[in-house]
C-alpha positions as CSV (number, residue, x, y, z in Angstrom):
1,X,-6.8,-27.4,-10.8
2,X,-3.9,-27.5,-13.5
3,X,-1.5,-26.8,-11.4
4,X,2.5,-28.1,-11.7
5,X,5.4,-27.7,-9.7
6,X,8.1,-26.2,-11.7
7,X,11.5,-24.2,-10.6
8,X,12.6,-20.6,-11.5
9,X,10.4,-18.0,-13.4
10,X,7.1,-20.4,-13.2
11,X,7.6,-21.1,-9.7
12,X,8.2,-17.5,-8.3
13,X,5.0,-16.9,-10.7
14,X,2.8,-19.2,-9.0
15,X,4.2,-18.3,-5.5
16,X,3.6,-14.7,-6.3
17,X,0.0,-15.8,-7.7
18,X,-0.6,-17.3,-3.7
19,X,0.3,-14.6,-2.0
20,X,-1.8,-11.9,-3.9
21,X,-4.5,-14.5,-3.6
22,X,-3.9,-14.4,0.1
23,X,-3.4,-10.5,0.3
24,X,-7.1,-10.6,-0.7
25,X,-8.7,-13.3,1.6
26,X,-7.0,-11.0,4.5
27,X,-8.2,-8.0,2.5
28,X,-12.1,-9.4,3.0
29,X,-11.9,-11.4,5.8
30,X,-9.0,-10.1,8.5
31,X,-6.0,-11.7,9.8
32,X,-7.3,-14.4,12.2
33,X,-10.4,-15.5,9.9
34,X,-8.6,-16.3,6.5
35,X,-8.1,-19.8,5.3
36,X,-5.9,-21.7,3.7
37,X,-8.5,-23.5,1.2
38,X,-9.7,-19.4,-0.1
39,X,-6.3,-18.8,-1.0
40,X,-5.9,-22.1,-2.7
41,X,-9.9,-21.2,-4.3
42,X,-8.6,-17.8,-5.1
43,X,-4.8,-19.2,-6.6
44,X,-6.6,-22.1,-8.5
45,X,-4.5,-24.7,-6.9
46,X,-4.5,-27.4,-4.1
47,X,-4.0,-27.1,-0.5
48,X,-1.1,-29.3,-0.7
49,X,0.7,-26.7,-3.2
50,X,0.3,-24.4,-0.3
51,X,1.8,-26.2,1.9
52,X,4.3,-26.9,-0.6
53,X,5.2,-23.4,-0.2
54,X,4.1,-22.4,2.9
55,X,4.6,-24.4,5.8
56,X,1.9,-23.2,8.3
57,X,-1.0,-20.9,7.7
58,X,0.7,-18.3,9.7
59,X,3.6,-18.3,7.4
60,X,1.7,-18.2,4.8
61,X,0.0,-15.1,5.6
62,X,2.8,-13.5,7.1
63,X,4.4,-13.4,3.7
64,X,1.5,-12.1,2.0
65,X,1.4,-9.4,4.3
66,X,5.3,-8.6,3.7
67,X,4.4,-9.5,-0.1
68,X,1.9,-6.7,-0.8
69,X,3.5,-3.9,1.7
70,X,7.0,-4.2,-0.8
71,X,4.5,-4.5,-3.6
72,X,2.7,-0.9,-2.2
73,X,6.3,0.4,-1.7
74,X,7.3,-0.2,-5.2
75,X,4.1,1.4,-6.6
76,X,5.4,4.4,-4.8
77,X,8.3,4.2,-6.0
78,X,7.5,4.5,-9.2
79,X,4.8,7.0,-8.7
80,X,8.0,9.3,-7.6
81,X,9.9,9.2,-10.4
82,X,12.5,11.3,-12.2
83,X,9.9,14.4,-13.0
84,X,12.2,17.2,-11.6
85,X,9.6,20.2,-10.6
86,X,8.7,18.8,-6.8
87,X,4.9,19.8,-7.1
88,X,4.3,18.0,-10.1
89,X,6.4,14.9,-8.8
90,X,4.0,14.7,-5.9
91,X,0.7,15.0,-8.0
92,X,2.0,12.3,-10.2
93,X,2.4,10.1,-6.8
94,X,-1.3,10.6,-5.7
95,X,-2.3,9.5,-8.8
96,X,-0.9,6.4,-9.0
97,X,-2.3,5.6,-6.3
98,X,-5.6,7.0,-6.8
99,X,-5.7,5.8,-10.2
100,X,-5.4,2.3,-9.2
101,X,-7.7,0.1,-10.5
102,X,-8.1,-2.0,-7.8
103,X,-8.4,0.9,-5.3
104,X,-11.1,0.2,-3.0
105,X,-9.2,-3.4,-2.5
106,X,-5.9,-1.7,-2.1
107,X,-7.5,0.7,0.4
108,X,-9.4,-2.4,2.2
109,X,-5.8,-4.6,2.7
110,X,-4.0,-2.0,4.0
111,X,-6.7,-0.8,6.5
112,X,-7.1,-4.5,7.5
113,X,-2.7,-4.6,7.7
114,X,-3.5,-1.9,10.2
115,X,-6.1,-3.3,12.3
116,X,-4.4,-6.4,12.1
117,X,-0.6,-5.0,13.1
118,X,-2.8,-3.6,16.0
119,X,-3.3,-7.0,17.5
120,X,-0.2,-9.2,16.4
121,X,2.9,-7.4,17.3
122,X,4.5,-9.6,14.4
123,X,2.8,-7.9,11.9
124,X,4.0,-4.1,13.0
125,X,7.4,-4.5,11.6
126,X,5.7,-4.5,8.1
127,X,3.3,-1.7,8.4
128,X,6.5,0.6,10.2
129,X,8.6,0.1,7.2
130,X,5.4,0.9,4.7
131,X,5.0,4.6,6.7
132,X,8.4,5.0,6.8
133,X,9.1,4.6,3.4
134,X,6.2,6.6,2.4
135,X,7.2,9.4,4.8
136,X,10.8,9.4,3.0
137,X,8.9,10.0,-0.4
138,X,6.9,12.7,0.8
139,X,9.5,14.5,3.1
140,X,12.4,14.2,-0.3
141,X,9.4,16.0,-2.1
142,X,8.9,18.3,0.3
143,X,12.3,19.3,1.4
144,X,13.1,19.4,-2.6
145,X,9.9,21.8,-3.0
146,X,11.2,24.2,0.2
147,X,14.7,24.5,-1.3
148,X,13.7,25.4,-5.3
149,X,11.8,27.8,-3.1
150,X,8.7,26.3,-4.3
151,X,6.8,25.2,-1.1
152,X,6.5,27.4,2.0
153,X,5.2,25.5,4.2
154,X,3.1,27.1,6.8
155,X,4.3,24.2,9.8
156,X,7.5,23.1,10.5
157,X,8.3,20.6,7.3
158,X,8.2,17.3,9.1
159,X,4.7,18.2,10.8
160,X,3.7,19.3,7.2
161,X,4.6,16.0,6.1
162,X,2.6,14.1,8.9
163,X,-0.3,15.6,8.1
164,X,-0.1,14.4,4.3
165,X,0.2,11.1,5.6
166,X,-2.7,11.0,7.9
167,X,-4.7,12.9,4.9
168,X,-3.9,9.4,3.8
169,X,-4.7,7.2,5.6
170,X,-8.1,8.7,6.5
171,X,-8.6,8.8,2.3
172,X,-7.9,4.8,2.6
173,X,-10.0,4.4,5.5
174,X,-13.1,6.2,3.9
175,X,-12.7,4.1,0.4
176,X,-12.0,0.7,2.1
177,X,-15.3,1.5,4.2
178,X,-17.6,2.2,1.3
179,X,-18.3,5.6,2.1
180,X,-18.6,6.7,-1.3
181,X,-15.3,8.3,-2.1
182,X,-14.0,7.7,-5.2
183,X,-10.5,7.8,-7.4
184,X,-11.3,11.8,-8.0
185,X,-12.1,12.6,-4.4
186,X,-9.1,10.7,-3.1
187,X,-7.0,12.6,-4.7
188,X,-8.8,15.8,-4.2
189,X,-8.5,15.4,-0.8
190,X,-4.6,14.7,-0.2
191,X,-3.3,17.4,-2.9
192,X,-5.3,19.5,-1.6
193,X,-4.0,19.1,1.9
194,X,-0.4,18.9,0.9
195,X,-1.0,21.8,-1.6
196,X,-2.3,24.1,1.8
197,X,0.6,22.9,4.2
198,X,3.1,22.7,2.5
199,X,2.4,26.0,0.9
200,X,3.0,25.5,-2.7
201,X,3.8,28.3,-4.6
202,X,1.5,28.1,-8.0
């Protein structure tokens, strides 16, 4: 499969190259179903590389879990960058993630991080730090928006700021489900939400 062992850069590359292969086989096939020789399919390498790596199946995908929740997190992150005006801050957020190109996958893996969080208490650790640091984001934009005076919001901030979230998750639901809703509608949807409760001031 032309694959070789090597140390630093190449190695973390390849390793990196498993786990996003292995974000996806849990992406289309859950938790408990994935196997070891789709990831190896989907990383072009053997099964012994994996278990080079990895030493159980569970370990493997336990990582890829963690893997593509920090790799979600920094795609945030930079979606929330230095733009000052709050509003404007928060629109360029929902587009990076609307404008993903992979978003119907994105929107399928984390749904199925969900579901499977649901039924292996290991997993809940991972998904609790991805809502958490995605309710920082949104509550710094927020609180920044209600002192420049720009947002008013019409529920208390925090509850404001809930209801954004679950305005996303249902947009990730219904594009990971197939129900038609594309890039433009995802993001129609949650700025349009956050624009009526947080009461942003055009």
């Amino acid at each position: 499969m032309g694959e070789k062992e090597s140390g630093g850069d190449a190695g973390e590359a390849q390793r990196e190259r498993i786990l996003r292969a292995a974000a996806l086989v849990m992406a289309e096939r859950g938790f408990d179903a994935a196997r070891m020789r789709d990831v190896a399919r989907g990383a072009g390498v053997s099964i012994g590389l994996l278990q080079h790596y990895f030493d159980t199946r569970d370990l493997l995908f336990r990582e890829a879990f963690e893997w593509s929740i920090g790799e979600l997190i920094a795609r945030w992150r930079k979606g929330a960058s230095a733009e000052p005006d709050p509003w404007r801050r928060f629109e360029l957020l929902v587009r990076e993630l609307a404008d993903d190109p992979d978003l119907q996958r994105r929107c399928a893996t984390w749904t199925e991080f969900c579901a499977s969080a649901a039924r292996r208490p290991e997993l809940r650790d991972g998904v609790r730090r991805a809502h958490q640091d995605w309710r920082d984001l949104v509550l710094g934009i927020a609180e920044s928006g209600v002192a420049a005076g720009k947002f008013v919001p019409v529920v208390p901030t925090d509850v404001a700021v809930r209801s954004v979230l679950a305005a996303v998750d249902g947009c990730d639901m219904a594009v990971a489900s197939g129900s038609g809703m594309g890039a433009e509608g995802y993001a129609a949807v949650i700025l349009a939400t956050a624009r009526s409760v947080l009461g942003v001031r055009d």
